[in-house]
C-alpha positions in Angstrom: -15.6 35.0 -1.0 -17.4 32.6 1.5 -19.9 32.2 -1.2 -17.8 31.8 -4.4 -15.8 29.0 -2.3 -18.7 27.1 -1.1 -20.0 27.3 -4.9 -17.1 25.8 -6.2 -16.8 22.8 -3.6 -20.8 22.4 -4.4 -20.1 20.3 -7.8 -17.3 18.3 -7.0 -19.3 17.0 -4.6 -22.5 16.6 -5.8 -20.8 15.0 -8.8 -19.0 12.6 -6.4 -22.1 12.1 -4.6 -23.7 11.1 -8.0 -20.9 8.5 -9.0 -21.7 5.0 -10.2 -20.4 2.7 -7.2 -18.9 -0.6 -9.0 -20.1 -3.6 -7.4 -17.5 -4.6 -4.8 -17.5 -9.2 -6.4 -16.1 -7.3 -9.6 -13.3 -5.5 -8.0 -12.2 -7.8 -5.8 -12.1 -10.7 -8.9 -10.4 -8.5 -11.2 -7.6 -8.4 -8.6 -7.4 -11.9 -7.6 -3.6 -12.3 -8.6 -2.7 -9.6 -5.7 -5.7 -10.4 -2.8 -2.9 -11.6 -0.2 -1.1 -8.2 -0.7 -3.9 -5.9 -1.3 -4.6 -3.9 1.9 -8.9 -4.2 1.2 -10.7 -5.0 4.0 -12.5 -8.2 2.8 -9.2 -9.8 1.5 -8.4 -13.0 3.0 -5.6 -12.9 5.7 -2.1 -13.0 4.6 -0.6 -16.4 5.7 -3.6 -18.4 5.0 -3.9 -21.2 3.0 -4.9 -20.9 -0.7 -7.4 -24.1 -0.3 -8.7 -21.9 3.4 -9.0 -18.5 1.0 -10.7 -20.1 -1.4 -13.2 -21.4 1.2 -13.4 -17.8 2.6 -14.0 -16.8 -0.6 -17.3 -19.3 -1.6 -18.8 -19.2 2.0 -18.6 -15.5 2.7 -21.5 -15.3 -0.2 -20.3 -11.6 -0.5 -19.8 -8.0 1.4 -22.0 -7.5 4.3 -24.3 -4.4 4.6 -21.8 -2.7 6.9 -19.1 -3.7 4.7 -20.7 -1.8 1.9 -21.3 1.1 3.9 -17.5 1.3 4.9 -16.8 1.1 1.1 -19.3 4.0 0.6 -18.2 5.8 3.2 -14.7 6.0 2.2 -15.5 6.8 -1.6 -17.6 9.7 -0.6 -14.3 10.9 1.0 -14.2 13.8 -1.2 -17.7 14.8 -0.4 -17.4 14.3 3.4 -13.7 16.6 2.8 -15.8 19.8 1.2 -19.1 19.3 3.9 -16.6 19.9 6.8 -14.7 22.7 4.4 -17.9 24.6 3.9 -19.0 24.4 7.7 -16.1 25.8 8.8 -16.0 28.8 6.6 -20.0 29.0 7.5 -19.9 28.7 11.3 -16.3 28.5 13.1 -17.2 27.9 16.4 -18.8 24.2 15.5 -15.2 22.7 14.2 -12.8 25.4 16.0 -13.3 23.7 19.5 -11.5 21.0 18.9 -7.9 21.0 20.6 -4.3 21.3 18.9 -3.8 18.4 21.3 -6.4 16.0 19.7 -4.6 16.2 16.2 -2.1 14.1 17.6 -4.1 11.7 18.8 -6.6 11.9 15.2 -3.5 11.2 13.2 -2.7 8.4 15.4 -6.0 6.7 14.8 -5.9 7.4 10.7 -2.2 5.4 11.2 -3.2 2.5 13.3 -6.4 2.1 11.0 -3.6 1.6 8.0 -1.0 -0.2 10.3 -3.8 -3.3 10.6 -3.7 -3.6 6.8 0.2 -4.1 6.9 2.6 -6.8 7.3 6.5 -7.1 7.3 6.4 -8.6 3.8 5.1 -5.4 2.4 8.0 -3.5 3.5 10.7 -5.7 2.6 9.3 -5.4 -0.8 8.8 -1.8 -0.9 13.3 -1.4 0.4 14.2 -3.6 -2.7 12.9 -0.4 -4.8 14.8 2.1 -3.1 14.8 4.2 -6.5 11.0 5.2 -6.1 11.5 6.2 -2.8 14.1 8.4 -3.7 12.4 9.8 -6.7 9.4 10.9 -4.3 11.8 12.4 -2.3 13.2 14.8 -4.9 9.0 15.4 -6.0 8.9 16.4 -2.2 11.5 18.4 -2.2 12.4 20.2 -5.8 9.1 20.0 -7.9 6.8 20.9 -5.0 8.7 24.5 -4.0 9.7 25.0 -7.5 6.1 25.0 -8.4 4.2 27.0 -5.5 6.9 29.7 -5.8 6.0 29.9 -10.0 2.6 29.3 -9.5 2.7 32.7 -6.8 4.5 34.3 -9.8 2.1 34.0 -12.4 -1.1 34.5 -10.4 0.4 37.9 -8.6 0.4 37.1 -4.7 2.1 39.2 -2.3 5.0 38.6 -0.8 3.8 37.1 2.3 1.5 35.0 0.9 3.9 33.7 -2.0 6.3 33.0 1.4 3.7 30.7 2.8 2.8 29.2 -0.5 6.6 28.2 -0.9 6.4 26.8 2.7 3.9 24.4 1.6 5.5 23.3 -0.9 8.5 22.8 1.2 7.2 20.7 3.9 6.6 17.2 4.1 4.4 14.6 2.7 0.8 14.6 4.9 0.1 11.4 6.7 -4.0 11.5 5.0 -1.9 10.3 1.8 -1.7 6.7 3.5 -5.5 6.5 3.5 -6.2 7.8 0.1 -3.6 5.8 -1.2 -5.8 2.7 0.7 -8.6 3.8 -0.9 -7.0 3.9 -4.5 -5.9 0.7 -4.3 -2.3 1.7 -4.4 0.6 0.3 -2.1 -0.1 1.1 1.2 3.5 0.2 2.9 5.5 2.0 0.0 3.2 5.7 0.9 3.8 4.7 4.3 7.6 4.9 3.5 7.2 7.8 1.8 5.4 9.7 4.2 8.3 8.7 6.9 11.6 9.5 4.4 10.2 12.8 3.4 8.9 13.9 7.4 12.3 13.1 8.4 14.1 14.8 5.7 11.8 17.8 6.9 14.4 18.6 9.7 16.7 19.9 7.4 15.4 20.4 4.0 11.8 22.5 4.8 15.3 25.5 6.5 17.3 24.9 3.7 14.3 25.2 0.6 12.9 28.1 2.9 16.6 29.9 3.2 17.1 29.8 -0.7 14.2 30.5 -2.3 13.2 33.2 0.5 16.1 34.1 2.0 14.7 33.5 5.2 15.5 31.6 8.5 13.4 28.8 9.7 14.2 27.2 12.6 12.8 24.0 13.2 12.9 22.0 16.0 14.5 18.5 15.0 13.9 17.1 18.3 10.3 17.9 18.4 9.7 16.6 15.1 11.1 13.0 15.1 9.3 12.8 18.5 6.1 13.7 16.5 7.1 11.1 13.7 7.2 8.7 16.1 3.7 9.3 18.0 1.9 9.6 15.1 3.2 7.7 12.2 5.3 4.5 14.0 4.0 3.7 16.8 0.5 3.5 15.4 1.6 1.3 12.3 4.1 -0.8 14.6 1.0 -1.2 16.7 -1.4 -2.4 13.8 1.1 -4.7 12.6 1.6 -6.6 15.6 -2.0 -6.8 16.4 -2.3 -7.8 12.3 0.5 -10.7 13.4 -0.9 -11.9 16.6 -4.6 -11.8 16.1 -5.4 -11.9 12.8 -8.9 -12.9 13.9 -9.1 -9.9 15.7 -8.4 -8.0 12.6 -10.6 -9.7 10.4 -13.6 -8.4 12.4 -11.8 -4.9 13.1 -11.0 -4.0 9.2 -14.4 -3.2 7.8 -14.0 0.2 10.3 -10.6 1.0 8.9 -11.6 3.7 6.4 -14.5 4.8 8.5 -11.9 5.8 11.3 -9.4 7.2 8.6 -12.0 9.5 7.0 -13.7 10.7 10.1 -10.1 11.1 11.8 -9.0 13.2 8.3 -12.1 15.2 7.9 -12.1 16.5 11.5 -8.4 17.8 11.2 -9.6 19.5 8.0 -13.2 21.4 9.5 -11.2 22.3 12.5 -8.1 23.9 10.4 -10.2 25.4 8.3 -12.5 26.8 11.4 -9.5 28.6 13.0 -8.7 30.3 9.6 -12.3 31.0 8.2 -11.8 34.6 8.5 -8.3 35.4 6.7 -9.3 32.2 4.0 -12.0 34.4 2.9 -10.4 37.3 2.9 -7.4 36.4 1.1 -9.3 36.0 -2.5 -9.7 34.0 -5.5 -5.8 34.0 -6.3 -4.7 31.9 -3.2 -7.7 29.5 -3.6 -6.5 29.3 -7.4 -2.7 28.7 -6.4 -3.2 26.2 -4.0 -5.2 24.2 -5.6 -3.3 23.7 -8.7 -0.3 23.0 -6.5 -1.8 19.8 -5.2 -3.7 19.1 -8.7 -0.6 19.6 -11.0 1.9 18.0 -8.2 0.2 15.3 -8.4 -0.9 14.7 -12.7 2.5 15.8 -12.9 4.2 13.1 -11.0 2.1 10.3 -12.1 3.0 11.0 -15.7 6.8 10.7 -14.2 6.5 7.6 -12.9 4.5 6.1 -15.0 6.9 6.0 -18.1 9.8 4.7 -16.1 8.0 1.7 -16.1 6.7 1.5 -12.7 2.9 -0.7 -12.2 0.1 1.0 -11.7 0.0 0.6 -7.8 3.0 2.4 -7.5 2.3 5.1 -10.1 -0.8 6.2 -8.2 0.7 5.5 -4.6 3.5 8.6 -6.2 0.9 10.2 -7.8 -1.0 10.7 -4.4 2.4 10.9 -2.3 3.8 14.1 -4.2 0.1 15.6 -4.5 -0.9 16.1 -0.7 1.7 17.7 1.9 1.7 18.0 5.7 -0.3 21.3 5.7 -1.0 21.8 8.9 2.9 21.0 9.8 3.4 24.5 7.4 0.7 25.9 9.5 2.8 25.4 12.5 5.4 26.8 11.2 4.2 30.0 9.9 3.0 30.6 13.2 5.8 30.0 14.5 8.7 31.3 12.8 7.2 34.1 10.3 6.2 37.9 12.1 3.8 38.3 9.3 -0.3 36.9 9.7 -0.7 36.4 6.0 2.0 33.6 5.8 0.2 31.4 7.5 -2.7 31.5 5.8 -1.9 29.5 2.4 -1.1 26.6 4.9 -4.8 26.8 6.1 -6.2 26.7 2.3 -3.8 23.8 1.4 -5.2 22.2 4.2 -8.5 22.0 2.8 -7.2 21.3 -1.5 -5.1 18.9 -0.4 -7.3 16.7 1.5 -10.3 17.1 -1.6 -7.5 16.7 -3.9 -5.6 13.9 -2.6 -9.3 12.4 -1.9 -11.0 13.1 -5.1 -7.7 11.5 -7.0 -8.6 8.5 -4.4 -11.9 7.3 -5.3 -11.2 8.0 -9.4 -8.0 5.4 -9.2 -10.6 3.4 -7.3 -13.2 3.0 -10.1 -10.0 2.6 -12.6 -8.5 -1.1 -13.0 -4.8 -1.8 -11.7 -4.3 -3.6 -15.4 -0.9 -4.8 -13.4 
């Protein structure tokens, strides 16, 4: 099983690897129209002058190295994702040493490196489209569960895993979906809203989805969990925004590491999920690697061919698209542990863990080489 999983991360990403890079003076031109709201890390600063960006723009004389390297960096996201997968299937002990105390503190880092790119603006524009929002939250919610329970169906899992795979489905949208969504050019402060609607409605929808399609209890704590919505998603954006407001400067220079820190901070909480789990992940079999990943692949084709009829532009199709796609797996993870009696449901959380983040980073870099025609 170790084998047959490490096989079939091997060509996504070696194909990844392999990619055509678009040179970065053709992106950025073909998106001139939305530079002061695009959250790229060589846009000119919001609030500046057009004559000043224009300046910006003819004495910069293009990316630097390092900038380049940050943009490679983040599109090899995918490849970083199934690198850390594969060493901690291969050898635990490297990955499974890191603390259930760091995650907070990784998260908070992959959310300050997003909350830089924000400004108030962005989120007074994404509350006069409360409709989107709303329609995320029913993807969340009702296609998500809906799905992972038929999906557990058709491919013939076992109870307790078909439990856990409905708890995946049932939880809340992942806070990596900010940074892919960054990286795919989508709307940064809209996914940031997302994320935050659908962890809060967590509290009382992951008991109530769990109670009717299982029939079973799970108790969650509603205290603990806004206290961990606060830490890790707003403080650290409430944080970047301010320092985005005060000392713009400051955040000029600081940018170009944005989606360094997000990848490295995401592909750590991935290798060391996947480390503490390497033994029952490869025991569980083709089926659960099969279910998971088309949850995450179909959640999210699925809800961009929702949104995108209803008229929505193409930033906010793929910022849904990504949104509905990748989940809060380790959040499932937690609570398996903590709530079911049975080992086996937790482990469905620990293979989302992995699909989501090389789904949700792999949808990423392809919207990235795509045009927003908006």
């Amino acid at each position: 099983m170790r084998s047959l999983l490490i096989l079939a991360l091997a060509p996504t990403a070696s194909a990844l690897a392999a990619a055509p890079f678009a040179p970065r003076g053709a992106m950025m031109a073909a998106r001139a129209p939305q530079l002061a709201r695009t959250p790229l890390f060589a846009r000119p600063r919001v609030g500046s002058p057009p004559v000043a960006q224009e300046a910006v723009a003819a004495d910069s004389g293009g990316p630097s190295n390092f900038e380049k390297f940050s943009e490679l960096f983040a599109n090899l996201f995918p490849v970083w994702t199934a690198s850390v997968a594969a060493l901690g299937l291969i050898n635990p002990a490297i990955l499974g040493g890191i603390p259930t105390s760091a995650f907070t503190a990784l998260l908070g880092m992959l959310m300050l490196s997003m909350g830089i790119t924000l400004t108030v603006d962005d989120f007074k524009r994404c509350l006069e489209r409360p409709v989107v929002i709303l329609l995320g939250f029913i993807c969340c919610y009702g296609l998500m569960p809906l799905m992972a329970l038929g999906l557990s169906s058709v491919l013939g899992l076992s109870p307790a895993m078909t439990a856990g795979m409905v708890l995946v489905g049932s939880i809340n949208g992942g806070q990596a979906s900010n940074l892919c969504t960054y990286i795919a050019k989508g709307d940064v402060a809209l996914s940031v809203l997302m994320t935050t609607v659908t962890t809060i409605g967590a509290i009382f929808m992951t008991p109530l989805l769990c109670k009717l399609l299982l029939g079973a209890v799970v108790a969650v704590d509603a205290t603990g969990v806004a206290i961990s919505t606060v830490q890790v998603v707003l403080f650290p954006i409430l944080a970047g925004m301010t320092i985005n407001a005060k000392a713009p400067e400051l955040v000029k220079k600081i940018e170009p590491f944005s989606p360094i820190v997000g990848v490295t901070s995401t592909i750590l909480l991935v290798g060391s999920a996947v480390a503490q789990c390497a033994a029952p992940i490869i025991a569980a079999g083709a089926s659960l690697q099969i279910a998971c990943a088309l949850l995450h692949i179909l959640g999210g084709i699925l809800a961009y061919l929702l949104c995108k009829p209803i008229g929505y532009d193409e930033k906010t199709c793929r910022t849904f698209a990504i949104e509905t796609s990748m989940k809060s797996s380790a959040f499932g993870f937690f609570l398996a542990k903590a709530h079911f009696a049975d080992f086996l449901v937790r482990v469905p959380a620990a293979v989302s863990v992995v699909w989501m983040a090389l789904v949700g980073s792999s949808l990423a870099v392809a919207f990235r080489f795509l045009p927003t025609k908006d």
